[in-house]
N, C-alpha and C positions, 0 to 999 in steps of 0.2 A: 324303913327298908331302903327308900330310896339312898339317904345319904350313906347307910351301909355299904351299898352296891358302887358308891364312889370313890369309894377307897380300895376296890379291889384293883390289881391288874391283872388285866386279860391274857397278859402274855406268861404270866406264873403263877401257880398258885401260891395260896397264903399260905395255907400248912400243906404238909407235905407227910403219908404215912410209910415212909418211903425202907423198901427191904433190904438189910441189911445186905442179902444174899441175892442180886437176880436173879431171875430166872431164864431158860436157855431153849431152843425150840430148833428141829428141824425141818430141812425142805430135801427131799418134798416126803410129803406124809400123804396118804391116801385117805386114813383116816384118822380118828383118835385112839386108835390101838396102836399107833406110833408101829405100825409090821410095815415091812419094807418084802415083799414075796411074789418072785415072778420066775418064769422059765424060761432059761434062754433060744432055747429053740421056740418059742411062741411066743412071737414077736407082739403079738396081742396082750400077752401078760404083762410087758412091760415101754411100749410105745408109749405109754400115758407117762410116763414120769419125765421123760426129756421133754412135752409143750411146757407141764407144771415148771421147770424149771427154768425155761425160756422166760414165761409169764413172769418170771419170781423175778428176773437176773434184768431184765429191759431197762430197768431206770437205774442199770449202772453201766450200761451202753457208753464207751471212752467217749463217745461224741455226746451223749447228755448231757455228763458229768461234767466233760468242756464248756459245757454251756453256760451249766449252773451254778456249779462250786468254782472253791478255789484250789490250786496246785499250793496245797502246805509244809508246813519243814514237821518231820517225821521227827518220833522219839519225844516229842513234847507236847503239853497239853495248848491245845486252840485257847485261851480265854478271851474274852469276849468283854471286859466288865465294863459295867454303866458309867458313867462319867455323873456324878452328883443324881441330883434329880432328871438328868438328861439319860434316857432309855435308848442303848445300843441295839436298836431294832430294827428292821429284821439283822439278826446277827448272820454270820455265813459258814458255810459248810465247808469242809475238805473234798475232794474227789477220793472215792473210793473206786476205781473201773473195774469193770469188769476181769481186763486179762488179766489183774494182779491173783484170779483163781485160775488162772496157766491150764493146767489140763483138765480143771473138773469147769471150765469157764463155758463151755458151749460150743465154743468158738470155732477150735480145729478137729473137736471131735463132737459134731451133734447129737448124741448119743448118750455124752457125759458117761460114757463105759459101760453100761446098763447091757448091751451087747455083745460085750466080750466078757463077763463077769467078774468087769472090774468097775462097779460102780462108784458114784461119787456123792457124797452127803454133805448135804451147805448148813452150817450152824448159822444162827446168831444169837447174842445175848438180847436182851428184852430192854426197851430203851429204859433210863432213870435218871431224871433232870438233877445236874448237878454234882452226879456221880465221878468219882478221880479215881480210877479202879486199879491204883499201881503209887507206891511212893519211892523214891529216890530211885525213878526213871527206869522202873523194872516194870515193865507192859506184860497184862496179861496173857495168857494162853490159853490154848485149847490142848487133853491131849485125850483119847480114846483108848479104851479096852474092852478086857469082859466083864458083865454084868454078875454080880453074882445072885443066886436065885435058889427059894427053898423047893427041894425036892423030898423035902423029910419033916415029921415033927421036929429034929433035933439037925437035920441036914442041909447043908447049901451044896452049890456047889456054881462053876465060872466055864465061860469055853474059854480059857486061855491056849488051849491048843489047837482051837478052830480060827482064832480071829487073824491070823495072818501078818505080814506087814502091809504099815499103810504110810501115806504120802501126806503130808498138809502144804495146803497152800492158804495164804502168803506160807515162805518157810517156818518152821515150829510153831504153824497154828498161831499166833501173833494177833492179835487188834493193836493195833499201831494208839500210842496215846494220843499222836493229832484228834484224833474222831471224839475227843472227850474234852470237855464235858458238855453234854447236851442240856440244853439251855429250854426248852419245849416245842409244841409243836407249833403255835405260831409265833413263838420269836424266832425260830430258827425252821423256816418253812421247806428246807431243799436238805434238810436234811438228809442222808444217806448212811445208814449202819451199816458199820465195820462187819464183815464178813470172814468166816473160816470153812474153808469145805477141806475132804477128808477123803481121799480115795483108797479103796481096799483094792489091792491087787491079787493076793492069791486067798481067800478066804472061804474057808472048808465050805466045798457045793453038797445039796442035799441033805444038810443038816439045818435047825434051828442055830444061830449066831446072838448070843442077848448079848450087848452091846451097850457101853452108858462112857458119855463124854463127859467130862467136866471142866466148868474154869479154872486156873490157876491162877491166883495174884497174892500178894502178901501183904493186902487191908482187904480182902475179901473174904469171910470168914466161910468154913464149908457148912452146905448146907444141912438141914435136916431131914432126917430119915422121913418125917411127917410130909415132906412137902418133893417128891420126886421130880421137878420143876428148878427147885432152888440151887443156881450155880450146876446146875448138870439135865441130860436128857439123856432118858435110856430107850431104847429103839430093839426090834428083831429082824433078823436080817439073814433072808432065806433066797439061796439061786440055787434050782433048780437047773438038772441038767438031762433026766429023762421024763 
C-alpha cells in the first residue's frame, strides 16, 4: 500500500470520471427547490438575497483578485504544462473581478435589483479539471429562457410570454477561455470561476416564471433529460407585487 501511495499525485488525480456535460448551478438559491419568491413591497421577503450574494461575490473583490491572480490575455486558453518530470505548481489563476458583472455586481446597486423587480441571477459552471469547453476559439455561453413543463398527461407547456428581456454580463453571457483549463484544487489554489449573471428587467409580476439556462459550446454535448443539472439549471422566478 505504501509504495502504491507513492506514485500517486496529490495535486491530480490518477483517473478521472470526468462528465462529459457539466453541470451548472445558481446563486443565490434559498433552497433546493431552486424558487426564487419574494414581494417587493416586503422588503423582508427579499433582503436576504442581496447578503447571500455579497457572501458569494467577496473573493472576486477587484482588490483580491489584484492580489492573487493574474491580469491574462483573453480569448485563449491559460496552459500551464509541466515541464518533464518538473510539476508546474502551484499553477496561477486569471483575475475574474467583480465589476466585469457591471450591474448585477453589487457594487452600484446593493440590491442587485431584487427591489425594483429587476433581479439579477449569477450562474456558474461546476469546476472539471482539464476541461477546454470551446474549440477553434469559440468560448462558451450562457443564454436563458422558458422552461418547458408538463401540465397534461399528453401536455407541456413554457412561459415564453412571461419571461421578458434580459441583460448578460460579461456581454453574451461569455466565460472567457482564459479561466480554462482548471488544473485542481491544490495545483491551482486561487482559483476563481468564471462567472455569468443574468438580469431580468420587465418579467411578468405575480405569475410563476420557470426558467432554465443553459451552456452553449460546440464540444459540449447537451445534456440529458436524466440529469437536470447537466450543462443547464432550471429555476422559478416569482415577484410579487401585492
Amino acid at each position: 500500500m505504501y509504495v502504491m501511495l507513492q506514485t500517486l499525485d496529490e495535486h491530480k488525480p490518477t483517473w478521472q470520471d470526468r462528465l462529459s456535460t457539466p453541470g451548472m448551478v445558481i446563486r443565490p438559491k434559498s433552497d433546493e427547490t431552486y424558487e426564487i419568491i419574494y414581494n417587493v413591497d416586503k422588503t423582508e421577503t427579499w433582503d436576504m438575497y442581496a447578503p447571500a450574494l455579497d457572501k458569494f461575490l467577496a473573493p472576486y473583490n477587484n482588490s483580491f483578485q489584484a492580489e492573487k491572480n493574474n491580469e491574462c490575455t483573453p480569448d485563449q486558453y491559460f496552459l500551464q504544462e509541466d515541464s518533464g518530470d518538473v510539476k508546474n505548481n502551484p499553477k496561477r489563476s486569471c483575475q475574474f473581478n467583480r465589476t466585469i458583472l457591471e450591474e448585477c455586481s453589487g457594487i452600484n446597486d446593493r440590491h442587485y435589483g431584487y427591489q425594483e423587480s429587476k433581479p439579477c441571477i449569477i450562474i456558474k459552471l461546476n469546476r472539471v479539471i482539464g476541461m477546454l469547453p470551446g474549440i477553434n476559439g469559440q468560448a462558451p455561453f450562457v443564454t436563458c429562457g422558458p422552461k418547458k413543463y408538463k401540465v397534461g398527461k399528453d401536455q407541456w407547456k413554457e412561459d415564453s410570454d412571461k419571461i421578458g428581456e434580459m441583460v448578460y454580463f460579461p456581454p453574451n453571457g461569455t466565460f472567457n477561455l482564459m479561466y480554462y483549463p482548471y488544473y485542481g484544487k491544490k495545483a491551482q489554489v486561487n482559483y476563481s470561476q468564471p462567472l455569468v449573471a443574468v438580469k431580468f428587467l420587465n418579467i411578468t409580476t405575480n405569475e410563476d416564471v420557470n426558467i432554465e439556462c443553459r451552456i452553449n459550446a460546440n464540444n459540449i454535448p447537451v445534456g440529458s433529460e436524466r440529469d437536470k443539472f447537466a450543462g443547464r439549471v432550471s429555476f422559478k422566478l416569482r415577484i410579487n407585487t401585492n
